[in-house]
N, C-alpha and C positions, 0 to 999 in steps of 0.2 A: 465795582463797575464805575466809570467816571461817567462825568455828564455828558460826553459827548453821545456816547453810544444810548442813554437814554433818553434824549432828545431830539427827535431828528428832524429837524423844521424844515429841511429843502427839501424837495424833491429832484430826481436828475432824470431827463427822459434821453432814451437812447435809440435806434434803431436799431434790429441784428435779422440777418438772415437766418431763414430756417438751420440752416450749417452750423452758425455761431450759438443760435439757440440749443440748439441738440449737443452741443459742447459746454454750454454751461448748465444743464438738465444732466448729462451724464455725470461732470464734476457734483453736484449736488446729493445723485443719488449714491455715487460712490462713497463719500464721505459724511452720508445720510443725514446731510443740511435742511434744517425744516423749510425751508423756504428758496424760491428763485431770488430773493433779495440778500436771504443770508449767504447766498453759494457767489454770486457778484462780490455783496460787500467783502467778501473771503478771499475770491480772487483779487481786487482791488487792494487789500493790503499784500497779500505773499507780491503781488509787482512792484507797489511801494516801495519792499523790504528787497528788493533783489537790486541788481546790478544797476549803478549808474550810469546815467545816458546824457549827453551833450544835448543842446536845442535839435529841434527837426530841423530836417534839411529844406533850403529856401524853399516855396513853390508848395510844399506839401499842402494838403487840403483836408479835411477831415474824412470825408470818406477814404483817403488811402489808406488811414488806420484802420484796420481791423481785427476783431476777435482774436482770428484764424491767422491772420498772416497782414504785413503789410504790402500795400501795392510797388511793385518797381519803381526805381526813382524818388520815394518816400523813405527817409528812413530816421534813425537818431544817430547824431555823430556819440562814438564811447567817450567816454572821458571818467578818470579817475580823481576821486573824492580824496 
């Protein structure tokens, strides 16, 4: 295990609605993750590790990200690595 994962000195606070919550409660129990922070931190890298994405498009705001889906008009241009 590296130090990273055993030291975790920030904290990150997020907002999710019930929808987004119950999305990341079912990925957790499916994959039987002890914890809502280990099923996040889980999700957090498999998106790391997927597909690269260009800057947001101008204008976006943080709520047009979400969970679930993002808002119209929000989005990431693709681009290859």
């Amino acid at each position: 295990m590296n130090k990273d994962n055993r030291e975790r000195e920030e904290r990150l606070q997020i907002m999710l609605s019930a929808h987004e919550l119950r999305a990341i409660d079912d990925f957790r129990f499916k994959y039987r993750l002890p914890s809502r922070a280990a099923a996040v931190r889980e999700l957090m890298k498999r998106g790391l590790e997927a597909i690269s994405t260009g800057p947001a498009s101008d204008g976006s705001r943080s709520k047009d990200f979400g969970v679930l889906h993002t808002r119209e008009g929000s989005s990431f241009d693709t681009a290859e690595e």
